[in-house]
C-alpha positions as CSV (number, residue, x, y, z in Angstrom):
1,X,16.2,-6.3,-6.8
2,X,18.7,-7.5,-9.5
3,X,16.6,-10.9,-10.3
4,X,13.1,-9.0,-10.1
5,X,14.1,-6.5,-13.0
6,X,15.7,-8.9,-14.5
7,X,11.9,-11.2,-14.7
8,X,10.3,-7.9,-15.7
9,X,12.2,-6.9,-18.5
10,X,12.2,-10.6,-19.9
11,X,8.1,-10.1,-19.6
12,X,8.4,-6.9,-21.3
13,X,10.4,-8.3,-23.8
14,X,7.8,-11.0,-24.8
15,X,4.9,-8.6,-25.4
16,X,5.3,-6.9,-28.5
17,X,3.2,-4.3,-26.8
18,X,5.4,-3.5,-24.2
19,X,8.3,-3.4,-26.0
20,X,8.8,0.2,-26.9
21,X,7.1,1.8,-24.3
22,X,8.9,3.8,-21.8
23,X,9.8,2.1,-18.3
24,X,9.8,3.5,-15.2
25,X,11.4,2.0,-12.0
26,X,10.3,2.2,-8.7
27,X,12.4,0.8,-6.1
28,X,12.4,0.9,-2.3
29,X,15.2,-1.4,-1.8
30,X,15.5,-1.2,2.4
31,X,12.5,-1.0,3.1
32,X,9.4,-2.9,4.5
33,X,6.8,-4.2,2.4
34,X,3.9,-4.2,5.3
35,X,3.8,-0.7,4.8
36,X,2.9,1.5,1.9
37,X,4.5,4.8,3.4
38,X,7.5,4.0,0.9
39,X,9.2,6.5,-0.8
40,X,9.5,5.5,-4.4
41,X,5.8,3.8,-3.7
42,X,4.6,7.3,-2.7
43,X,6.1,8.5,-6.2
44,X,4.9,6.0,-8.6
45,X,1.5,6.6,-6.8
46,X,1.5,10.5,-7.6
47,X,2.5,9.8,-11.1
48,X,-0.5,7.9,-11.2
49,X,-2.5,10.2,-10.0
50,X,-1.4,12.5,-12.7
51,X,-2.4,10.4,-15.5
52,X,1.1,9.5,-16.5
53,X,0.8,5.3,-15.2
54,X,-1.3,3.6,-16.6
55,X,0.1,0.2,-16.3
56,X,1.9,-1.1,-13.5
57,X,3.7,-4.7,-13.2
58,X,5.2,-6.3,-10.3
59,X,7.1,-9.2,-9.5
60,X,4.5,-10.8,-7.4
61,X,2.0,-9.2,-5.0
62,X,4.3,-8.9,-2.2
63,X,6.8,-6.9,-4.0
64,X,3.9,-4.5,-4.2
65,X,2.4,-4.5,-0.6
66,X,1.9,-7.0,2.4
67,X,-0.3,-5.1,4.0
68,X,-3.9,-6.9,3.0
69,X,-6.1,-4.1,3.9
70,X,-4.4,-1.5,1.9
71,X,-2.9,-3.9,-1.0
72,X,-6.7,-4.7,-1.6
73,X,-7.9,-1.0,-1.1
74,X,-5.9,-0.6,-4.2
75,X,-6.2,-3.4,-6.9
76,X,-10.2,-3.2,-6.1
77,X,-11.0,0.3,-6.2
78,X,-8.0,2.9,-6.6
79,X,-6.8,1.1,-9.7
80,X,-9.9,0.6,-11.6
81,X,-11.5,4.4,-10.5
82,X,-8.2,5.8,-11.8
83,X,-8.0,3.1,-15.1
84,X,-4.6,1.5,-14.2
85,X,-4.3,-1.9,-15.2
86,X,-2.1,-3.9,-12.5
87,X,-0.5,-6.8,-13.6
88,X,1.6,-9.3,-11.0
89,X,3.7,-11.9,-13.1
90,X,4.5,-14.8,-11.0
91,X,0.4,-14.7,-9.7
92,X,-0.2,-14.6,-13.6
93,X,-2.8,-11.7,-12.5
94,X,-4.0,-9.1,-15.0
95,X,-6.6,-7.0,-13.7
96,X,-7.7,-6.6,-17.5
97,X,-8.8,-10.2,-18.2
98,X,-9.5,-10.9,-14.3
99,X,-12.8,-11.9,-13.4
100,X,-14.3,-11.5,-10.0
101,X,-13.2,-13.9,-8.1
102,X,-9.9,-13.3,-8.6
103,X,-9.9,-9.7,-7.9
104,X,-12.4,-9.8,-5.2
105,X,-11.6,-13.5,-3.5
106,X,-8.0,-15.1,-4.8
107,X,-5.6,-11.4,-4.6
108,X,-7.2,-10.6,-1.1
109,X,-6.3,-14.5,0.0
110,X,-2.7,-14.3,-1.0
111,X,-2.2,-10.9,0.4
112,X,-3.5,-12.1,3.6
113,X,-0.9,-14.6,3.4
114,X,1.7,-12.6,2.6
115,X,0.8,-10.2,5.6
116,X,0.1,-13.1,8.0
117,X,3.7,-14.5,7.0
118,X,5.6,-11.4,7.8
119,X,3.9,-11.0,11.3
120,X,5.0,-14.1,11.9
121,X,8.1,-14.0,11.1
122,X,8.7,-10.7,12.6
123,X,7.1,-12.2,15.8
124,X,9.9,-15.2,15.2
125,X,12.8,-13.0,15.4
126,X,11.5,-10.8,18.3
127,X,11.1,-14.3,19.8
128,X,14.6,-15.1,18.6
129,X,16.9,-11.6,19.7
130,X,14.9,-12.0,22.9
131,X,16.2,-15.3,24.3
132,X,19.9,-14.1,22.9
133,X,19.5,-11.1,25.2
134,X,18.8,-13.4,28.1
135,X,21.3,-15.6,27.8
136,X,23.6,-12.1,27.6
137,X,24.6,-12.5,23.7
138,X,25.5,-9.7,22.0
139,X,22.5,-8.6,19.0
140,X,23.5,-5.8,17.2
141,X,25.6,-5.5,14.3
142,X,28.2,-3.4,15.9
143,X,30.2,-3.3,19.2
144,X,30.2,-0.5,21.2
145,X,32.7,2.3,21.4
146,X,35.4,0.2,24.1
147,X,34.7,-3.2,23.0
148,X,34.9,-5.6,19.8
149,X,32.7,-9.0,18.8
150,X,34.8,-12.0,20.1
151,X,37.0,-13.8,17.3
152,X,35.3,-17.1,18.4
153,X,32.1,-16.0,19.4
154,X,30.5,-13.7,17.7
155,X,27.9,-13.1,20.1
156,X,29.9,-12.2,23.1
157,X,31.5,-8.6,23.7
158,X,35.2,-8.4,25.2
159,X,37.0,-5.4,25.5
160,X,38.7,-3.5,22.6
161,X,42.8,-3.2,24.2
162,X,43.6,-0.7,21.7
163,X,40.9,1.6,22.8
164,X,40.8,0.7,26.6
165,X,43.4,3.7,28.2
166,X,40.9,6.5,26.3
167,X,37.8,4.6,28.1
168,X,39.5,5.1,31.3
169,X,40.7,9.0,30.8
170,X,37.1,9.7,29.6
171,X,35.6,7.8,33.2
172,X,38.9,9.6,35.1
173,X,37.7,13.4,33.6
174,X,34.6,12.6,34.4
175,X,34.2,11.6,37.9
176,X,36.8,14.8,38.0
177,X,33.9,16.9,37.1
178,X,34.7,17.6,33.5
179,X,31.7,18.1,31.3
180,X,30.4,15.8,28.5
181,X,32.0,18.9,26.2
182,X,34.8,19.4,27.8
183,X,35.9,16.1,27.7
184,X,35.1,15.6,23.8
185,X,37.4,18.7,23.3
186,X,39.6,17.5,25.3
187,X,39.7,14.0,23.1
188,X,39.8,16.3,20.0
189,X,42.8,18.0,20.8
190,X,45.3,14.9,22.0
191,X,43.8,13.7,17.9
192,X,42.0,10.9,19.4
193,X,40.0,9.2,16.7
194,X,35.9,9.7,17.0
195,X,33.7,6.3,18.0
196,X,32.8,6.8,14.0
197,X,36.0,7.4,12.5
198,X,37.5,4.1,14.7
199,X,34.3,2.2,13.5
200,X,35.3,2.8,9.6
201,X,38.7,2.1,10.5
202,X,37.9,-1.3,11.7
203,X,35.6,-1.9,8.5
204,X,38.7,-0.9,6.1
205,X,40.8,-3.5,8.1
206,X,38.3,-6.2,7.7
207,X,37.4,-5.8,3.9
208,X,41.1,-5.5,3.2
């Protein structure tokens, strides 16, 4: 995010026109680009819709979309009903001196490519997790409540010591017939420390 404000305001910079004019940031930092359901997106689109864009300048065309079918429905007939000029710096595109073919043939090719290339790299690390999974390696970011990511291995679970006498009492009250609840305020009362509140404890101790 950081190096693509940084290109825009530099391209800003350099055109005198530009220069004064008020800037508005969208940013949906965390989120995909194959979908247009984005939150800031969804905002800068309503603004444009109420005739106060007129100008809107991206990175490249797959900081705006990389979905081809919508990402088109856009720079050929959205923008140009509603009189928004679309510019995309590192395609050197400007829907005001475009011609044609490059709104109608070389934008739709490259978001194609851009949509194409996320499928497959989605497909890649589907591909990827899956085979980790069957060999039994560990995926996700964070351990489970009861166990920790092994010091050498960082794909393979072993248990969590520290934690392993509160996994036992909770299995013990619960094949005596406590309840889910009765057995959290059971936990609550001897002070024992919430799945959460041991998870940011752990994060402290490894940032410190």
């Amino acid at each position: 995010i950081t190096h693509q404000r940084n290109l825009l305001n530099h391209f800003l910079d350099q055109e005198s026109k530009f220069k004064n004019w008020e800037r508005l940031e969208f940013v949906d930092d965390g989120f995909s680009g194959t979908s247009l359901n984005r939150p800031a997106f969804k905002r800068m689109i309503a603004d444009v819709k109420a005739g106060t864009i007129r100008y809107i300048i991206v990175k490249d065309l797959s900081r705006f979309g990389r979905d081809y079918i919508e990402t088109g429905k856009y720079l050929q007939r959205i923008f140009p009903a509603m009189g928004v000029r679309f510019i995309s710096v590192n395609d050197h595109y400007d829907s005001l001196t475009a011609d044609t073919n490059e709104t109608h043939l070389v934008m739709p090719i490259k978001s194609l490519i851009n949509d194409s290339y996320c499928r497959d790299i989605s497909t890649k690390v589907r591909s990827t997790q899956k085979a980790k999974r069957q060999k039994g390696e560990f995926i996700g970011a964070f351990a489970p409540y009861g166990y920790r990511k092994d010091d050498e291995q960082r794909n393979k679970l072993v248990v969590d010591e520290t934690v392993r006498p509160i996994i036992e009492k909770i299995f013990t009250l619960k094949l005596e017939g406590y309840s889910s609840n009765a057995i959290a305020n059971f936990l609550n009362q001897a002070g024992i420390a919430t799945p959460l509140q041991r998870k940011k404890a752990c994060q402290e101790r490894i940032k410190g």
